[in-house]
N, CA, C and O atoms as a MOPAC input file, in Angstrom:
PM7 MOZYME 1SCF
protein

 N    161.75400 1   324.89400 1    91.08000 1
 C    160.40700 1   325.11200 1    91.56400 1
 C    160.04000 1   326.57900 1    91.40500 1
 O    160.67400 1   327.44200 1    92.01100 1
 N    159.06600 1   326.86300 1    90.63000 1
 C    158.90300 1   328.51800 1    90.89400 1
 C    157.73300 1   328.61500 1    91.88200 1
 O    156.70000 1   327.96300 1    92.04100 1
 N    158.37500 1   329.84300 1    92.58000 1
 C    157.52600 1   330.33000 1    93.88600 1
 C    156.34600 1   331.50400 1    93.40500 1
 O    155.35600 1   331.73500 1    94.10100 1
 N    156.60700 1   332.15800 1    92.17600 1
 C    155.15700 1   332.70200 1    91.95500 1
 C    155.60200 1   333.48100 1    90.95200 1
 O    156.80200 1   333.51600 1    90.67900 1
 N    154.53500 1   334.31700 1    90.17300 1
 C    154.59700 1   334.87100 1    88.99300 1
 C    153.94200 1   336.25300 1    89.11600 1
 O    153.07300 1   336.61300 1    89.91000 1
 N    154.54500 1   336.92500 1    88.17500 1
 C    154.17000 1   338.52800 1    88.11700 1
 C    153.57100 1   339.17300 1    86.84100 1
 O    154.26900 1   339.49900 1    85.88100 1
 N    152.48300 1   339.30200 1    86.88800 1
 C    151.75000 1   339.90100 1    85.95100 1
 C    152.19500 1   341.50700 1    85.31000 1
 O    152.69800 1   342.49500 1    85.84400 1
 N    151.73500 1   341.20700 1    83.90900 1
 C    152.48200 1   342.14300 1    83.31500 1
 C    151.41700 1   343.15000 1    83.06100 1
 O    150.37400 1   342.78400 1    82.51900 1
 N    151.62200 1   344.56200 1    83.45900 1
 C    150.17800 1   345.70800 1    83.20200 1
 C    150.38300 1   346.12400 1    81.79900 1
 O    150.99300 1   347.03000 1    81.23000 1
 N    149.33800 1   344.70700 1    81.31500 1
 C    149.31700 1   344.98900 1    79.36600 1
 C    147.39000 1   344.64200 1    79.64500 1
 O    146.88900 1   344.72000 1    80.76700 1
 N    146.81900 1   344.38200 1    78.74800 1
 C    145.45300 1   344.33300 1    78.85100 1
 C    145.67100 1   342.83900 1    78.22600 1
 O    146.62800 1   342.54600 1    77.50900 1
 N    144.49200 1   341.82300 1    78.66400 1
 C    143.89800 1   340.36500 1    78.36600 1
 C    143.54200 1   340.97100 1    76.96800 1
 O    142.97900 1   341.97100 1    76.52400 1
 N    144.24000 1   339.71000 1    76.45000 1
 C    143.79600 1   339.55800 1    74.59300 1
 C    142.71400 1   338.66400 1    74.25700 1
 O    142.60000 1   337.90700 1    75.22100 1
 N    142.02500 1   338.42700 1    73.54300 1
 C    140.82600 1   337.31600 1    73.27800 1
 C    141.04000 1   336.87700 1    71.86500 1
 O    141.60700 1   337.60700 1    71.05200 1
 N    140.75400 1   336.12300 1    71.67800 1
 C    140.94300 1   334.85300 1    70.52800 1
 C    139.97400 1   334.31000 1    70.25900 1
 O    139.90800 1   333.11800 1    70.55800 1
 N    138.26200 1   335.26600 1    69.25800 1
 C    137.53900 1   334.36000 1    69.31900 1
 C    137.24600 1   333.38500 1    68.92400 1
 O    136.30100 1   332.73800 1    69.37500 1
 N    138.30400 1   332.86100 1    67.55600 1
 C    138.20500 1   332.24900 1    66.81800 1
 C    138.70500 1   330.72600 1    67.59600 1
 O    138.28000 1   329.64400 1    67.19000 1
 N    139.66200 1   330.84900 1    68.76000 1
 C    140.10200 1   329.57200 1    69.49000 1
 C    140.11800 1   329.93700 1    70.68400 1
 O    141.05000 1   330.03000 1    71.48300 1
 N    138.44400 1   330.25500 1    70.82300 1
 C    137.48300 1   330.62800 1    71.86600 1
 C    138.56000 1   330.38900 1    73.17700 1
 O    138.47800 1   329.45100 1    73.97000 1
 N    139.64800 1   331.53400 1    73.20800 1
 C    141.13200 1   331.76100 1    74.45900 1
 C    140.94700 1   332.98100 1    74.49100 1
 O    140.37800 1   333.72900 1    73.69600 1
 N    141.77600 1   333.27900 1    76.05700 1
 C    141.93600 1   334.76100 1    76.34900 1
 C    143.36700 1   334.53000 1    76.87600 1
 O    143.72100 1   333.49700 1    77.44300 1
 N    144.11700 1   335.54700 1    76.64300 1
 C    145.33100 1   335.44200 1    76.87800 1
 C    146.26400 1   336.72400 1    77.41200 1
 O    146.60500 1   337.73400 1    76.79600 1
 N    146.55000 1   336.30900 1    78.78500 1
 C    147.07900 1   336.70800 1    79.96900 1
 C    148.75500 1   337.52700 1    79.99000 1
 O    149.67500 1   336.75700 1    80.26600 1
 N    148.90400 1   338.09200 1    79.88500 1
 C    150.34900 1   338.04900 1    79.87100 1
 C    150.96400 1   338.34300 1    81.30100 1
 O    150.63800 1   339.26800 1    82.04500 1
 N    151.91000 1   337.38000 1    81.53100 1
 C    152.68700 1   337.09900 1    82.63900 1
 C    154.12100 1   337.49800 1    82.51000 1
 O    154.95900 1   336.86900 1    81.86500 1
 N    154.35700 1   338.75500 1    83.27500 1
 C    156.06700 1   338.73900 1    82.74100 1
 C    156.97700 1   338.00900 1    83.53600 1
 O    158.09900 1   338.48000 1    83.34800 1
 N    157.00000 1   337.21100 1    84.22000 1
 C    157.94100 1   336.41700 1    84.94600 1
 C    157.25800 1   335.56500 1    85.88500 1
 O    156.40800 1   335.97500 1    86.67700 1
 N    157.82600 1   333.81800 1    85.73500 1
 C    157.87800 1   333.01800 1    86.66900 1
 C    159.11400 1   333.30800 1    87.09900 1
 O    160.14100 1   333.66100 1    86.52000 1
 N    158.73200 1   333.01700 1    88.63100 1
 C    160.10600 1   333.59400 1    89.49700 1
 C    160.50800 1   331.89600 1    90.02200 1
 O    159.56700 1   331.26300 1    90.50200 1
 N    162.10500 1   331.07500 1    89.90900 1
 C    162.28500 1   330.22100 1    90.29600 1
 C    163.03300 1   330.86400 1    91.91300 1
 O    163.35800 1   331.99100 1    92.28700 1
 N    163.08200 1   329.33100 1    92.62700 1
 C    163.87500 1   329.16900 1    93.88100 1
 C    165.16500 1   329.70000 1    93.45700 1
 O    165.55300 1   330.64500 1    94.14300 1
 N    166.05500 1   329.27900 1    92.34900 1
 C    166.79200 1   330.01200 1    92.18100 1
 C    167.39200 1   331.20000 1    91.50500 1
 O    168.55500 1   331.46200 1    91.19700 1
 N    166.37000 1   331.78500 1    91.37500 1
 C    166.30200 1   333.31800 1    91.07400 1
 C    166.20900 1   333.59900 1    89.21800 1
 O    165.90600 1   334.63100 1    88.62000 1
 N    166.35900 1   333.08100 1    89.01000 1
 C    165.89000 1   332.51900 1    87.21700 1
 C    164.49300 1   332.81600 1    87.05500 1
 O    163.58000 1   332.30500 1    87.70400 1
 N    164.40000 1   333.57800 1    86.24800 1
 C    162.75700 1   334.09800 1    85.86400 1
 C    162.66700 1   333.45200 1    84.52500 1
 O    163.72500 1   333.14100 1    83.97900 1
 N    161.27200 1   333.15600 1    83.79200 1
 C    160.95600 1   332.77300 1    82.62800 1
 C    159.80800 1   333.91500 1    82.25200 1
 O    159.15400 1   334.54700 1    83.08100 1
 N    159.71600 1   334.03000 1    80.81900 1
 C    158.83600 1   334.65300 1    80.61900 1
 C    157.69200 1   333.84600 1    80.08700 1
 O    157.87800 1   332.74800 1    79.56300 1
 N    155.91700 1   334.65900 1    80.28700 1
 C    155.63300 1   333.25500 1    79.87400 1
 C    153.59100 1   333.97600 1    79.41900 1
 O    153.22800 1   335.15000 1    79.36400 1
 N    153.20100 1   333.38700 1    79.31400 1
 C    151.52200 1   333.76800 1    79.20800 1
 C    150.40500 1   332.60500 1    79.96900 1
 O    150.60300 1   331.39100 1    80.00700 1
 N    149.21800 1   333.31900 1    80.54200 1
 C    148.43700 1   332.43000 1    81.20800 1
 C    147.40200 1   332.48900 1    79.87300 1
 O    147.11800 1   333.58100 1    79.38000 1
 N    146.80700 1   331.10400 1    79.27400 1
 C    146.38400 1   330.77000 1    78.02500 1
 C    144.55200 1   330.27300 1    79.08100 1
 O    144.57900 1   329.42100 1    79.96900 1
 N    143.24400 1   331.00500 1    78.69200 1
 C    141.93000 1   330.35900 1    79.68000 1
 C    141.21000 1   330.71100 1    78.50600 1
 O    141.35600 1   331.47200 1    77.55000 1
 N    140.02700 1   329.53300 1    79.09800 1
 C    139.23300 1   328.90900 1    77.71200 1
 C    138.41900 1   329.65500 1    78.47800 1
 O    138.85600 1   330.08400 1    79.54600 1
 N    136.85300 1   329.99500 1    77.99700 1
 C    136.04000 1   330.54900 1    78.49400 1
 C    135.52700 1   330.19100 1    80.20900 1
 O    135.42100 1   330.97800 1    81.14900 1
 N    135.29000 1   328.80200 1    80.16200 1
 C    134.93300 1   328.25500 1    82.00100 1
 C    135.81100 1   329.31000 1    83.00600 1
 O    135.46800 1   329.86200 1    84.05200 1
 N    137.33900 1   329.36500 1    82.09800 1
 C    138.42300 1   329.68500 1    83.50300 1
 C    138.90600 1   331.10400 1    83.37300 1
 O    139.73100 1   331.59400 1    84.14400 1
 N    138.21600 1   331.90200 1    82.10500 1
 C    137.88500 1   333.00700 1    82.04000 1
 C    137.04800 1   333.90900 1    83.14500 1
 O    137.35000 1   334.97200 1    83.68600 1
 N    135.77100 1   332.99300 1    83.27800 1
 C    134.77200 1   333.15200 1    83.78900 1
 C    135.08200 1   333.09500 1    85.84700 1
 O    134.73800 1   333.83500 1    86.76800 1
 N    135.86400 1   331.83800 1    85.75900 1
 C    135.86100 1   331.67800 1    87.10700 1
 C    136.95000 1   332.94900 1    87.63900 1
 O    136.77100 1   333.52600 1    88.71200 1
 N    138.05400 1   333.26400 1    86.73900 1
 C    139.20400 1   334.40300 1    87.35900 1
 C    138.10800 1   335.98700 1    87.41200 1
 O    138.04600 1   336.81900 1    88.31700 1
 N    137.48900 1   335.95700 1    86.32000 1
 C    136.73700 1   336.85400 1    86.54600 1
 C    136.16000 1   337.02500 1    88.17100 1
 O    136.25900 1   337.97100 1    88.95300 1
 N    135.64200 1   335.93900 1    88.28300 1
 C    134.60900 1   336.02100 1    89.65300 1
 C    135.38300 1   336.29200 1    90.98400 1
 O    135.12600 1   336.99400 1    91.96100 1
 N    136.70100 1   335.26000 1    90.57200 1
 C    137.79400 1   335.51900 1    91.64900 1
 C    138.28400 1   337.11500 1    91.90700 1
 O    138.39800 1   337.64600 1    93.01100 1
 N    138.49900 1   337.63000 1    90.81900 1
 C    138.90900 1   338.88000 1    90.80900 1
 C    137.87500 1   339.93900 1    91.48100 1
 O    138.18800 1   340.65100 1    92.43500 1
 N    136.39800 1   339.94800 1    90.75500 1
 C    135.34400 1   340.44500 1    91.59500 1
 C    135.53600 1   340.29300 1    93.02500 1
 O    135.67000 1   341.24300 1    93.79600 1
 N    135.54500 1   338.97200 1    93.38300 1
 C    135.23200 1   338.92400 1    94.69000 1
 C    136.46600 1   339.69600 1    95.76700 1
 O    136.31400 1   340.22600 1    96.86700 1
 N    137.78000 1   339.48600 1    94.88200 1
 C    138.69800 1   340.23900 1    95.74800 1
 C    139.02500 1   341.53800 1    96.01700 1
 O    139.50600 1   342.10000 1    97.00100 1
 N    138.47700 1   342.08500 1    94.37900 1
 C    138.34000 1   343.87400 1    94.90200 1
 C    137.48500 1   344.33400 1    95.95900 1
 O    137.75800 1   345.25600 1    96.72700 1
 N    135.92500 1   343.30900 1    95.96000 1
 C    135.28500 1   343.46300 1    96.58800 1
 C    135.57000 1   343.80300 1    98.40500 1
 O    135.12800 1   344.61100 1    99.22200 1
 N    136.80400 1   342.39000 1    98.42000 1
 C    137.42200 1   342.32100 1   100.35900 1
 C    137.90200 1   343.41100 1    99.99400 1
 O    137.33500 1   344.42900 1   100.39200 1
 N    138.86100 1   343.50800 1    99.29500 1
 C    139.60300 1   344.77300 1    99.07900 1
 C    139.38400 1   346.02700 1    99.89300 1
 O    139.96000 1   346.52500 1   100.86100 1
 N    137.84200 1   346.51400 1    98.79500 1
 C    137.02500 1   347.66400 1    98.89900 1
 C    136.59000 1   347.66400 1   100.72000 1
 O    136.79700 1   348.49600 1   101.60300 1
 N    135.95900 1   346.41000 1   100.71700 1
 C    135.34100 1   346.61700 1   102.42000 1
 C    137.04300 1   347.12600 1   103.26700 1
 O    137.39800 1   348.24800 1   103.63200 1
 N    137.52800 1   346.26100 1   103.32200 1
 C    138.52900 1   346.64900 1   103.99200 1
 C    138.88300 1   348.10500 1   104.06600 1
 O    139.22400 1   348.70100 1   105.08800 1
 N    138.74800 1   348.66200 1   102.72300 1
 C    139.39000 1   350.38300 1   102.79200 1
 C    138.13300 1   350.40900 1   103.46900 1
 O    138.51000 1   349.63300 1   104.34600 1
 N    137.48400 1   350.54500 1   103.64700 1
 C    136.29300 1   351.31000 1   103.98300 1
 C    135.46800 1   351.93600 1   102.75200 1
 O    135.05100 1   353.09400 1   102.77900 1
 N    135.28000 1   351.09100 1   101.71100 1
 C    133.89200 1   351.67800 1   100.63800 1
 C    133.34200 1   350.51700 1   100.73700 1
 O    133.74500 1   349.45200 1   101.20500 1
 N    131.84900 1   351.01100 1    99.97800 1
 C    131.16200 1   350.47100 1    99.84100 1
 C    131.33600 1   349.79300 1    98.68800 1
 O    131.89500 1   350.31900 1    97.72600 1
 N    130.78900 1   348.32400 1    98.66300 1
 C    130.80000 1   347.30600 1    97.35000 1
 C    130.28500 1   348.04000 1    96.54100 1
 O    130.10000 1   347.65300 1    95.38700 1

């Protein structure tokens, strides 16, 4: 079972030709300590929605420190 994954600080690649953007993930982490290496593969919809997700979380983020959105 893996319990979660760790993003790798490389920059999102795009593929316009097989309209993908592509994520790089450096490790699924299993229960038993076994990592895989691996990539998150999003078509434009789920491009769009991580985008928004991401917005919205710097956003708590930001309030929380104390700035402004």
């Amino acid at each position: 079972m893996i319990t979660h994954a760790t993003a790798v600080r490389r920059d999102i690649t795009d593929n316009h030709n097989e309209q993908q953007a592509t994520l790089p993930i450096a490790s699924l982490h299993r229960l038993d300590g076994t990592t895989e290496i691996t990539t998150l593969v999003l078509d434009p919809a789920q491009l769009e929605v991580l985008y928004a997700q991401m917005d919205w979380a710097l956003g708590m983020r930001e309030a929380a420190a104390g700035h402004p959105a």
